[in-house]
SEBA-913401 format. One record per residue (C-alpha): residue in one letter; chain; x, y, z. Coordinates in nm, 4 decimals, always signed. Layout:
+------+------+----------+----------+----------+
: code : unit :        x :        y :        z :
+------+------+----------+----------+----------+
:    A :    A :        X :        Y :        Z :
...
+------+------+----------+----------+----------+
END
This chain:
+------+------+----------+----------+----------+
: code : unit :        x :        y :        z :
+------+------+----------+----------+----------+
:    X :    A : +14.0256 :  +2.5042 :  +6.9924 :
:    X :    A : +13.6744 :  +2.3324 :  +6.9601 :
:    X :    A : +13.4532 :  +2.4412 :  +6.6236 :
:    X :    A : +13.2506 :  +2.6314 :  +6.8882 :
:    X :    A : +13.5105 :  +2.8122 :  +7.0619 :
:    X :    A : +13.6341 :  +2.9195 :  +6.7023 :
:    X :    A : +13.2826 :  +3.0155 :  +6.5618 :
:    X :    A : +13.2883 :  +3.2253 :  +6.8851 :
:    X :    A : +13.6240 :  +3.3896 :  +6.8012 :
:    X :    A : +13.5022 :  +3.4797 :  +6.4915 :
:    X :    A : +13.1737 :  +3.6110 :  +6.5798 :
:    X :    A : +13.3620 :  +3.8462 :  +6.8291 :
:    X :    A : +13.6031 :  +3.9741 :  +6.5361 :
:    X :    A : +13.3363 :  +4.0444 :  +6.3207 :
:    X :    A : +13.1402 :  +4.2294 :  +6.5742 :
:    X :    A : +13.4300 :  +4.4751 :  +6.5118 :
:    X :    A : +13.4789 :  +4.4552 :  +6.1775 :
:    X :    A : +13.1201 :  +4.5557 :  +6.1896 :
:    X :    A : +13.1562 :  +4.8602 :  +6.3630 :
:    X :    A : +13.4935 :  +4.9489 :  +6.1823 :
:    X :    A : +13.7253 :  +4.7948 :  +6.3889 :
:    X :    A : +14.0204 :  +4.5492 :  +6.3569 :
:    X :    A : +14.0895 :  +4.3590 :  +6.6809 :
:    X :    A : +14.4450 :  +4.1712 :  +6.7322 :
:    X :    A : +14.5227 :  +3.9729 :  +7.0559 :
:    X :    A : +14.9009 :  +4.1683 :  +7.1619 :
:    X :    A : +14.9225 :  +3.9660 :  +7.4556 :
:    X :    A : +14.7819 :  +3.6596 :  +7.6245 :
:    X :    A : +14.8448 :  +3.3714 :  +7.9117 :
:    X :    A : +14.8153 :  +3.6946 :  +8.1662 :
:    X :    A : +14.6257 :  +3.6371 :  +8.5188 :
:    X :    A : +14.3230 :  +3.9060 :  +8.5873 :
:    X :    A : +14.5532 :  +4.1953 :  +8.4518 :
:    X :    A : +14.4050 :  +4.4588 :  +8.5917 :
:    X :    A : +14.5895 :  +4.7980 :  +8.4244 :
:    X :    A : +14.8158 :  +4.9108 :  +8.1109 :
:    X :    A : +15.0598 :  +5.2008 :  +8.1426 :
:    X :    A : +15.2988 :  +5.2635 :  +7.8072 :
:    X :    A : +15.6497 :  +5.2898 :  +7.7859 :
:    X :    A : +15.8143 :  +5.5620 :  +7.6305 :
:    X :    A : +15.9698 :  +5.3493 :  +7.3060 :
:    X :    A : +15.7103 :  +5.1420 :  +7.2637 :
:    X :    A : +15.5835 :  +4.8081 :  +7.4910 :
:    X :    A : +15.3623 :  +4.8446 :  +7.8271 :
:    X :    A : +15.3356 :  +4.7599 :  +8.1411 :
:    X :    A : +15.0345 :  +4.5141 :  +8.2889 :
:    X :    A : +14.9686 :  +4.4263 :  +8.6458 :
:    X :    A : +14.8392 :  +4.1118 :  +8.7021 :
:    X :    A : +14.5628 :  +4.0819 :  +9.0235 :
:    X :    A : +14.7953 :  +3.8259 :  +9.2259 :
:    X :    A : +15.1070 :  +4.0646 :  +9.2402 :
:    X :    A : +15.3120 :  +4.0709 :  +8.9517 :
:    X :    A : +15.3858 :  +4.3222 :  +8.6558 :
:    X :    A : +15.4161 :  +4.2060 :  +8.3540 :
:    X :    A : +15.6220 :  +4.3640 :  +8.0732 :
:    X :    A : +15.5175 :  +4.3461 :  +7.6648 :
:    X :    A : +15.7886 :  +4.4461 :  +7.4382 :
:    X :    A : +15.7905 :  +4.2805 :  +7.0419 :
:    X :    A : +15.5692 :  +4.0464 :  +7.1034 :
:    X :    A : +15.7549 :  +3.9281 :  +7.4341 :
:    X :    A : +15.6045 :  +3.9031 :  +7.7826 :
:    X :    A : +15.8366 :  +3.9301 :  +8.0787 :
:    X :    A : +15.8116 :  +3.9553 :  +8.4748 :
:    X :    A : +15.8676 :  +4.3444 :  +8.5453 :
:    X :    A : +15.8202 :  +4.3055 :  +8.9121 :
:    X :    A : +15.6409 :  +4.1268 :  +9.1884 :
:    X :    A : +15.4894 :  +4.2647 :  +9.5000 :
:    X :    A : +15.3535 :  +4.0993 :  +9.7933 :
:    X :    A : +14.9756 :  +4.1323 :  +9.8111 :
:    X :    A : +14.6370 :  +4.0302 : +10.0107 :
:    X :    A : +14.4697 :  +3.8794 :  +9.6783 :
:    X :    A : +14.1027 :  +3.8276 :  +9.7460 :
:    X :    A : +13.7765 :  +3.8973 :  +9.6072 :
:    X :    A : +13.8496 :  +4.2507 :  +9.4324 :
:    X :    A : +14.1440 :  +4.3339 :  +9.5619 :
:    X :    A : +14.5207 :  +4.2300 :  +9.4977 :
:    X :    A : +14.7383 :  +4.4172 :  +9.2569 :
:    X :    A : +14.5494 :  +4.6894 :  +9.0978 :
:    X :    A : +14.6105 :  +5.0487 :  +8.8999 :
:    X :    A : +14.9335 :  +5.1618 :  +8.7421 :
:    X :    A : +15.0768 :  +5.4782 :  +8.6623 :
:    X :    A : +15.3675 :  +5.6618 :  +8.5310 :
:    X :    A : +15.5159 :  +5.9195 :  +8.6515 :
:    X :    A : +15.4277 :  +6.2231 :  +8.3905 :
:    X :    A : +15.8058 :  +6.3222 :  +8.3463 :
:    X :    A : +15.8983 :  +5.9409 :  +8.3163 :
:    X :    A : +16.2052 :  +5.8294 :  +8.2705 :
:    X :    A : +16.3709 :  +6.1180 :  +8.3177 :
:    X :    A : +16.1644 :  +6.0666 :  +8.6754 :
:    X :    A : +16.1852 :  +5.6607 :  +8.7008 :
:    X :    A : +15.9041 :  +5.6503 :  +8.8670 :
:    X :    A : +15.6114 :  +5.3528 :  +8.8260 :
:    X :    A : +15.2935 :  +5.3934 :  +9.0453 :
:    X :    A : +15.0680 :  +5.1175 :  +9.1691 :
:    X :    A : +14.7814 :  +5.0255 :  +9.4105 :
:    X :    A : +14.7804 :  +4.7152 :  +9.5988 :
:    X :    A : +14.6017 :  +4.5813 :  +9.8754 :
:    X :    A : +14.8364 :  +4.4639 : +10.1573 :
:    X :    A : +14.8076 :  +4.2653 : +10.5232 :
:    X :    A : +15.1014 :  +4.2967 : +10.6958 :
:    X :    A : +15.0932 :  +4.5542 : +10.9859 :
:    X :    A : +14.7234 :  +4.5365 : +10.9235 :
:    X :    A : +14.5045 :  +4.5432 : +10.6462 :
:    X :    A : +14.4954 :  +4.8024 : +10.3928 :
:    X :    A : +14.4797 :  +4.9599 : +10.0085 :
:    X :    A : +14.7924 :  +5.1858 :  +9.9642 :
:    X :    A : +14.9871 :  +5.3396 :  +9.6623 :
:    X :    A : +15.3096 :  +5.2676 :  +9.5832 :
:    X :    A : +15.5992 :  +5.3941 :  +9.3725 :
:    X :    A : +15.9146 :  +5.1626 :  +9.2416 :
:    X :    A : +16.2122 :  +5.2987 :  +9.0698 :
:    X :    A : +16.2405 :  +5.1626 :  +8.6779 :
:    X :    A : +16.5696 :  +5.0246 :  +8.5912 :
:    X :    A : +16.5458 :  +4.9182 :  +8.2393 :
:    X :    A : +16.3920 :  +4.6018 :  +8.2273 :
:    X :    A : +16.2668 :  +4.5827 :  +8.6028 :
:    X :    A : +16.0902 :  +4.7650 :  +8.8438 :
:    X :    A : +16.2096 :  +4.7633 :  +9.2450 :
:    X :    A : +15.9980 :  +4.9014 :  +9.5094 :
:    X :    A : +16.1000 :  +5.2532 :  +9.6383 :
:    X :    A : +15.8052 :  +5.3178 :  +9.8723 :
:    X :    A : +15.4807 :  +5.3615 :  +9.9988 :
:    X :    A : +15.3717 :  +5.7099 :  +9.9003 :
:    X :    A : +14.9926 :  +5.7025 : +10.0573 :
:    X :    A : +14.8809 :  +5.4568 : +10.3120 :
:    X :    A : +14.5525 :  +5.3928 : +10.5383 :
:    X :    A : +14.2849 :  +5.3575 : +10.2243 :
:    X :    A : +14.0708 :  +5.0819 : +10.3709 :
:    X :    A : +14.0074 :  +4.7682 : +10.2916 :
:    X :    A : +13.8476 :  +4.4556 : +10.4461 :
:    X :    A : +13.9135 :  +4.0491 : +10.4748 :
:    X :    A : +13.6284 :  +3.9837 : +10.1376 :
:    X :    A : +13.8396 :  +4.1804 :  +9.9460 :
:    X :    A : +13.5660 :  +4.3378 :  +9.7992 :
:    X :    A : +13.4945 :  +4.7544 :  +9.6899 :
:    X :    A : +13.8896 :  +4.8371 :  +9.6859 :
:    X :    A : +13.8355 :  +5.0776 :  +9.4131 :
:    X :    A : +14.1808 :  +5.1111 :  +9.2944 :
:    X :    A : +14.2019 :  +5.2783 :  +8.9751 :
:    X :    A : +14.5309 :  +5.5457 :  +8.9433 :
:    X :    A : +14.6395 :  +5.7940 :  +8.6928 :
:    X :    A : +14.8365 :  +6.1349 :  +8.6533 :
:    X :    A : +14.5724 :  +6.4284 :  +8.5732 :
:    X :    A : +14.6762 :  +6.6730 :  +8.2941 :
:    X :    A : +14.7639 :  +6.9194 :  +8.6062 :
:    X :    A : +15.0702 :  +6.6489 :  +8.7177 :
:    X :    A : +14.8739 :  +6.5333 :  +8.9695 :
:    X :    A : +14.7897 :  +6.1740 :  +9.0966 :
:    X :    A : +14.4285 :  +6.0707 :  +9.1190 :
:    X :    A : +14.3609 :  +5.7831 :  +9.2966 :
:    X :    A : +13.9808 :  +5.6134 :  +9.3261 :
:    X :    A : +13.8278 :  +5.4256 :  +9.6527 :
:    X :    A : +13.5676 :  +5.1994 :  +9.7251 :
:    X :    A : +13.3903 :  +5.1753 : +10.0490 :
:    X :    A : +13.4352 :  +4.8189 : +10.1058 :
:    X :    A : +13.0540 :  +4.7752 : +10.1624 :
:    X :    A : +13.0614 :  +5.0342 : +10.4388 :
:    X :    A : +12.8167 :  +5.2516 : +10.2375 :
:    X :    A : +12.8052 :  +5.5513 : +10.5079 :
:    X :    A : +13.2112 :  +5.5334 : +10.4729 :
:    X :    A : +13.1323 :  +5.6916 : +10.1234 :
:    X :    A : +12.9981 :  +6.0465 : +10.2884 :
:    X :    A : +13.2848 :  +6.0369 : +10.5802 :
:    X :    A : +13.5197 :  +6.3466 : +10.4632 :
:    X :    A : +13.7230 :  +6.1799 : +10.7990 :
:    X :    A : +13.7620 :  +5.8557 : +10.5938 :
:    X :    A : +13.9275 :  +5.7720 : +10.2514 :
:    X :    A : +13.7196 :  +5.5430 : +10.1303 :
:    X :    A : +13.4507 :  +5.5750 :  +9.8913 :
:    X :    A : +13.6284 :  +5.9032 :  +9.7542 :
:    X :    A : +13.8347 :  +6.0302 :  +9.4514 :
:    X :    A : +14.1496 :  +6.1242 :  +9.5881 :
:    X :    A : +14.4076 :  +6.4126 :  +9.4782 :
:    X :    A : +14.7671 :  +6.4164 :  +9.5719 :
:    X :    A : +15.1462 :  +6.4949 :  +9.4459 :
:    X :    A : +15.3473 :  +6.2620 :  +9.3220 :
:    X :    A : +15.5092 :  +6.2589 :  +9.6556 :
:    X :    A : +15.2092 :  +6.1357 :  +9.8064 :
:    X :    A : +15.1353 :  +6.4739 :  +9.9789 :
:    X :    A : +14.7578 :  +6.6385 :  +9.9317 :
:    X :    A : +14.7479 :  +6.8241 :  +9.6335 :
:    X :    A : +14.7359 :  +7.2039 :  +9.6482 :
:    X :    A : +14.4080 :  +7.3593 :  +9.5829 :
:    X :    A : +14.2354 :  +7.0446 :  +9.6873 :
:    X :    A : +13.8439 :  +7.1184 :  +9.8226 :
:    X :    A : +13.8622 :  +7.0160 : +10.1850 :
:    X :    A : +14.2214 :  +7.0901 : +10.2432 :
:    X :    A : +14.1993 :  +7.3162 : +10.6015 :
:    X :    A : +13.8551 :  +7.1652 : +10.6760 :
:    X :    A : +13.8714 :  +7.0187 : +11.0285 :
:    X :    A : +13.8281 :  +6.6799 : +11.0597 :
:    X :    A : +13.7924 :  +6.6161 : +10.6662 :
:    X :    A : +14.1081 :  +6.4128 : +10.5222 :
:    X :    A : +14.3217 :  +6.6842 : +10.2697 :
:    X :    A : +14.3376 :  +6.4277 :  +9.9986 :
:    X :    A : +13.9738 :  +6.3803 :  +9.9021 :
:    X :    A : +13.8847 :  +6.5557 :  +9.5376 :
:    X :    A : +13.5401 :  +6.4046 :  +9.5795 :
:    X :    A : +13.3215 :  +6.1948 :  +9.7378 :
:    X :    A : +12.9864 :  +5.9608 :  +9.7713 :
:    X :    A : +13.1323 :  +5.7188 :  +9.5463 :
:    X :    A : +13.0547 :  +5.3338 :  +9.5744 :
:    X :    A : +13.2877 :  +5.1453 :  +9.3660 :
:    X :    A : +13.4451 :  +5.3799 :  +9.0974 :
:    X :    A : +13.6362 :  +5.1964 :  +8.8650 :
:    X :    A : +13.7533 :  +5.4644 :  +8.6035 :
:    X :    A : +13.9436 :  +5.7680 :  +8.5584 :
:    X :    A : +13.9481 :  +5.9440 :  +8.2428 :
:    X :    A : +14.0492 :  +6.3291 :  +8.1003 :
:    X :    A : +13.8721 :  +6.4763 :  +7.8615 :
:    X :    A : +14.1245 :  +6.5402 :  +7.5507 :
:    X :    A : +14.0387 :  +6.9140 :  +7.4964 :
:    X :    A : +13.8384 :  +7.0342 :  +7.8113 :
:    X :    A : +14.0610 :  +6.8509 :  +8.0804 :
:    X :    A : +13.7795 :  +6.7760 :  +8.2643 :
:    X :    A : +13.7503 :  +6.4424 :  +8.4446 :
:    X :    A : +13.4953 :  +6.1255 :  +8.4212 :
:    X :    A : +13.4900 :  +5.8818 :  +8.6349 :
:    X :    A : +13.2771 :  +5.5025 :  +8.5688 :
:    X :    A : +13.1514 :  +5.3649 :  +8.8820 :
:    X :    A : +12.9317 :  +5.0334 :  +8.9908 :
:    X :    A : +12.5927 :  +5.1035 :  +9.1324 :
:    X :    A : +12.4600 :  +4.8623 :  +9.3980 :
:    X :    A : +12.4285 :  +4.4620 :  +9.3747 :
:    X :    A : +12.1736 :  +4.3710 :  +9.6207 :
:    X :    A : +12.2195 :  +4.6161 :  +9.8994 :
:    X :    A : +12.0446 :  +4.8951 :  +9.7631 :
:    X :    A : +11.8241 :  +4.7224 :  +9.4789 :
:    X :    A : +12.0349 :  +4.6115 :  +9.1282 :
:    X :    A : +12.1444 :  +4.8164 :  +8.8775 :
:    X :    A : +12.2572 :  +5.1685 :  +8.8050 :
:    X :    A : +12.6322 :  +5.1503 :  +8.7349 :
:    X :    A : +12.7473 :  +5.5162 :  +8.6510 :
:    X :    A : +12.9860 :  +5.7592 :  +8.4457 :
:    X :    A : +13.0274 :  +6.0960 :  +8.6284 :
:    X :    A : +13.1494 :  +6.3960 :  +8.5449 :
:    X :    A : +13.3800 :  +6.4542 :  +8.8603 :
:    X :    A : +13.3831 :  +6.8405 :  +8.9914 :
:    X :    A : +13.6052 :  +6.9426 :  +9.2712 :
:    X :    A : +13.4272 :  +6.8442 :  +9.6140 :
:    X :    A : +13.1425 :  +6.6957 :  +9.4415 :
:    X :    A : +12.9340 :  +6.4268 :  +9.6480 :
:    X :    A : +12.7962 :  +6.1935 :  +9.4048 :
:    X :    A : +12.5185 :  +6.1091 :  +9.6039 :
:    X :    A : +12.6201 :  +5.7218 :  +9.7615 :
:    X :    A : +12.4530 :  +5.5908 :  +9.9940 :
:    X :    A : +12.1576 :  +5.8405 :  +9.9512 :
:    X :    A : +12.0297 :  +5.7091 :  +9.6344 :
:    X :    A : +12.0929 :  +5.5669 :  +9.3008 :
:    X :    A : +12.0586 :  +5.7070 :  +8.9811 :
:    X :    A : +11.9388 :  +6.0833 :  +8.9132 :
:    X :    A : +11.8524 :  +6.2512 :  +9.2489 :
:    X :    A : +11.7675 :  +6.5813 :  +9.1437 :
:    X :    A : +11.9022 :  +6.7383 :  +9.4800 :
:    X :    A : +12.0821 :  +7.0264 :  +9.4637 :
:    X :    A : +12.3359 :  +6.8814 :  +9.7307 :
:    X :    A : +12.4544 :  +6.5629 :  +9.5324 :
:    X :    A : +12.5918 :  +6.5199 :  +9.1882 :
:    X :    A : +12.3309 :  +6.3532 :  +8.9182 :
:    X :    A : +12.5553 :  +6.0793 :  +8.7091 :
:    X :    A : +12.6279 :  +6.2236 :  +8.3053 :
:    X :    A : +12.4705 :  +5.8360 :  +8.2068 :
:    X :    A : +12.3661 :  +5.5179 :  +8.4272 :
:    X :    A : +12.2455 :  +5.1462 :  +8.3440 :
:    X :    A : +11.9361 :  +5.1164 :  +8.5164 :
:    X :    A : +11.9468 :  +4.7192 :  +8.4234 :
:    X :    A : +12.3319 :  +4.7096 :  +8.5337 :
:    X :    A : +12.6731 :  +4.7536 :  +8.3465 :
:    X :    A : +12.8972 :  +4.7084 :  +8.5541 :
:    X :    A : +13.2060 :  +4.8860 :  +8.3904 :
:    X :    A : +13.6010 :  +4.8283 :  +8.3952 :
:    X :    A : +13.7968 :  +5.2069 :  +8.3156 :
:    X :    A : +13.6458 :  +5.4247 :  +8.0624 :
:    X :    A : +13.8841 :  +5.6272 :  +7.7789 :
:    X :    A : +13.8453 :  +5.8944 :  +7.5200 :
:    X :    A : +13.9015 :  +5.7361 :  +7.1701 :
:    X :    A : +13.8391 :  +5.9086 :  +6.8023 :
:    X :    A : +13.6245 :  +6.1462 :  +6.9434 :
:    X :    A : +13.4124 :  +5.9150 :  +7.1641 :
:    X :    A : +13.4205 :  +5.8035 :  +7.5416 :
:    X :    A : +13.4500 :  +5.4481 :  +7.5670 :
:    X :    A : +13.3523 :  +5.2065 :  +7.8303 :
:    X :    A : +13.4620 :  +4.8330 :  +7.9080 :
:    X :    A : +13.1867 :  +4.5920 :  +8.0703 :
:    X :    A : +13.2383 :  +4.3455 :  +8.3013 :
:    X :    A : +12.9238 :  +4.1417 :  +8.3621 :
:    X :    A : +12.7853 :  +4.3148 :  +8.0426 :
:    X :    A : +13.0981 :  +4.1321 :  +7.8678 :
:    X :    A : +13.0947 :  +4.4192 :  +7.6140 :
:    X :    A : +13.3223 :  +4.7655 :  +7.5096 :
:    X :    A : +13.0746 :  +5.0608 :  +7.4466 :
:    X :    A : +13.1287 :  +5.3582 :  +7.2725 :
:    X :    A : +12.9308 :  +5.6630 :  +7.4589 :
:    X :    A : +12.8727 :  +5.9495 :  +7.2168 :
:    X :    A : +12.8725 :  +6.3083 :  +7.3920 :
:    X :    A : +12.6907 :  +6.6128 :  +7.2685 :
:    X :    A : +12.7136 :  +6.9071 :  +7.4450 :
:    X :    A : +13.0030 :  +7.0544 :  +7.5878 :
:    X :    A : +13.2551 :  +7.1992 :  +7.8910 :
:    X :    A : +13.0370 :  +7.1412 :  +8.2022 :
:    X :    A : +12.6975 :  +7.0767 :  +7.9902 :
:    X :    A : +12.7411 :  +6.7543 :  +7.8685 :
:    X :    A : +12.5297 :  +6.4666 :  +7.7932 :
:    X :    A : +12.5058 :  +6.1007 :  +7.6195 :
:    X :    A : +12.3311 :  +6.1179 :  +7.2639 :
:    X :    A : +12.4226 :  +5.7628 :  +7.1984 :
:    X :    A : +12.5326 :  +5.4074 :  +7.3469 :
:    X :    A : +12.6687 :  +5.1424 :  +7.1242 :
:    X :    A : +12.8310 :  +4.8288 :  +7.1686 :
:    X :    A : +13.1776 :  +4.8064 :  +6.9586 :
:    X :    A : +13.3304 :  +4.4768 :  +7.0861 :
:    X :    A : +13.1939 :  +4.1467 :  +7.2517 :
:    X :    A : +13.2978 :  +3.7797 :  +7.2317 :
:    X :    A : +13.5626 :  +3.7931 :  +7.4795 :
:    X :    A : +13.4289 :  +3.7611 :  +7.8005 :
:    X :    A : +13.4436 :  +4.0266 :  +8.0713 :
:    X :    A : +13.6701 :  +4.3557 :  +7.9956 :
:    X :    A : +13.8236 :  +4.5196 :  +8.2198 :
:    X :    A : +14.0766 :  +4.8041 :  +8.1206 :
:    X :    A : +14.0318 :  +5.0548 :  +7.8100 :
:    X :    A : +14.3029 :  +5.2707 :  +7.7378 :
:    X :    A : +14.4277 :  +5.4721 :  +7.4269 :
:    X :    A : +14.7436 :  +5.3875 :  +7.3351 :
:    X :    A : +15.0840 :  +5.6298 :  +7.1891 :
:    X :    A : +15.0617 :  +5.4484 :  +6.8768 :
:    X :    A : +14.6657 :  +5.5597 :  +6.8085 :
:    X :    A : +14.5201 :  +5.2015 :  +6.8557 :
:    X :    A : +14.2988 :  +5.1658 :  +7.1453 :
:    X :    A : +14.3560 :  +4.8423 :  +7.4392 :
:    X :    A : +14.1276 :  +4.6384 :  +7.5984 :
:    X :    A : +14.2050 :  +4.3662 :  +7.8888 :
:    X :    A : +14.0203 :  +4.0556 :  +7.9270 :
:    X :    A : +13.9060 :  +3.9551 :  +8.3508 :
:    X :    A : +13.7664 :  +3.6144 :  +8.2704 :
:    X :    A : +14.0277 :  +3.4876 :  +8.5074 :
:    X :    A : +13.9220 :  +3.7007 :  +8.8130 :
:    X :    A : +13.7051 :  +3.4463 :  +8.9797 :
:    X :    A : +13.3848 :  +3.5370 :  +8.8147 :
:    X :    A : +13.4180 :  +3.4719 :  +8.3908 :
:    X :    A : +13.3975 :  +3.1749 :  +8.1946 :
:    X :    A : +13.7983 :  +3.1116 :  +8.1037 :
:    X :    A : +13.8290 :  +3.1037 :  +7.6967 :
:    X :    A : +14.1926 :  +2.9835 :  +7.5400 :
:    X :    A : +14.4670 :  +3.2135 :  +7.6154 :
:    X :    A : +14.3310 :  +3.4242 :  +7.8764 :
:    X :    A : +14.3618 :  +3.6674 :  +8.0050 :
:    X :    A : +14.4263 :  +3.8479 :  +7.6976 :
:    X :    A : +14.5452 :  +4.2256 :  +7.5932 :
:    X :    A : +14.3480 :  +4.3105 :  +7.2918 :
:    X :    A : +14.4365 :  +4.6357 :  +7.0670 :
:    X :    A : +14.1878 :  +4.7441 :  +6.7856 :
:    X :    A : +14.2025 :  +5.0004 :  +6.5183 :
+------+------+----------+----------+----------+
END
């Protein structure tokens, strides 16, 4: 490592020393992971962009499985899931972005056997995508109702965001089966797909629960040229809630579109988002930076009191989760096409 490589190591760590956290690398040598999902016992799961999924167990990193993938631009191998009754249920969920038959974002499931995962099946299918590889969305998790959520881009299609007769651009709602979730906004409405939760969405990146509300946030990118710079977005997502893209950026103030909880009017574009110690917190990818968003407020009346950055040094960040153990995990991206590489990336960090 050259003297300014390690000055820059340490100026990262004691950015989060500073604001009382301890970061450890857990992981590194990983390509563009993209998502973490813990294993009952301890270790994780991490998909990496090109196709694989890599497990961490004692310090160990080992191929979990490998799926065939169109890996370009944004899309590839992206969110991961468990299923919420796993292992009894074996089941690991994933998005990918795939060409054969035609192209496409769909969600998978494979079966867990110990110390590999083997594709079962496709569980939702049709979630579009395009040859740049670019606004695939992708972001999965199980809701605290046992349901999976599943997040869309409109693959620069911006009127494919306000299409109830197209997935894309949505937050989606369905079983673990794959089958539209009951109670779902639009299901019966003619012409509108059953599986949309919500819609008007650009790029949403994010999916996070509230720990003692259960309600749902969701961080999203705001546009990069095609509708002026800027104004990357968390939401507080409401059942059939159009959040407003492409009919503006930013705060509306129409009654018929959702007004985002916070944006970045200069641009932040964020990674997932996760409730930590009391706070929401957000990884950046251009801004290169973790933030910790603190809320004031409460069910259904919330807002931001204060933004602060907790961690920077390591390039661009892409996934934030909380982890069984109380420590909180960050991903590095800076091998996704658009960071500056640093020795050992792509990196898993965990901080306390």
């Amino acid at each position: 490592m050259t003297r300014r490589r390690f000055l820059q190591a340490l100026s990262a760590l004691a950015l989060a020393r500073a604001q009382g956290l301890r970061a450890e690398v857990v992981a590194e040598g990983l390509e563009a992971p993209w998502a973490l999902a813990f294993l009952p016992g301890g270790g994780f799961l991490v998909s990496e962009r090109p196709g694989r999924v890599r497990l961490v167990r004692g310090g160990r990193v080992g191929l979990y499985a490998e799926l065939p993938v169109y890996h370009r631009g944004e899309s590839g191998l992206l969110g991961l899931a468990l299923h919420p009754r796993f292992p009894q249920v074996p089941y690991v969920y994933a998005y990918r972005t795939v060409e054969e038959g035609g192209l496409r974002n769909q969600v998978v499931r494979l079966r867990h056997e110990g110390e590999r995962g083997v594709l079962d099946r496709v569980i939702l299918d049709g979630i579009p995508a395009r040859p740049h590889g670019l606004h695939s969305g992708g972001r999965i998790a199980f809701g605290p109702d046992g349901m999976l959520y599943v997040t869309t881009g409109e693959v620069y299609e911006r009127e494919m965001a306000q299409d109830l007769a197209s997935l894309g651009g949505k937050i989606l709602r369905i079983t673990p089966e794959g089958e539209p979730a009951p109670g779902n906004p639009f299901l019966g409405r003619r012409g509108a797909r059953p599986e949309i939760y919500s819609l008007g969405h650009r790029n949403p990146q994010g999916l996070a629960w509230h720990p003692e509300t259960g309600e749902l946030f969701s961080s999203e990118h705001g546009p990069s040229g095609e509708q002026g710079f800027g104004h990357d977005e968390v939401n507080l997502i409401l059942p059939g809630g159009n959040y407003g893209w492409p009919r503006g950026v930013g705060r509306l103030g129409d009654a018929r579109y959702q007004d985002p909880l916070h944006f970045f009017p200069q641009g932040f574009p964020p990674g997932n988002l996760a409730f930590w110690r009391g706070a929401l917190y957000l990884a950046g990818l251009r801004g290169e930076a973790l933030l910790r968003l603190t809320l004031s407020g409460g069910k259904g009346a919330w807002r931001v009191a204060g933004v602060e950055t907790v961690l920077s040094g390591f390039g661009r960040l892409r996934e934030v989760q909380a982890g069984p153990d109380g420590a909180l995990y960050v991903t590095t991206s800076n091998r996704d096409g658009r960071g500056r590489v640093r020795p050992g990336d792509d990196k898993v960090l965990r901080l306390l």
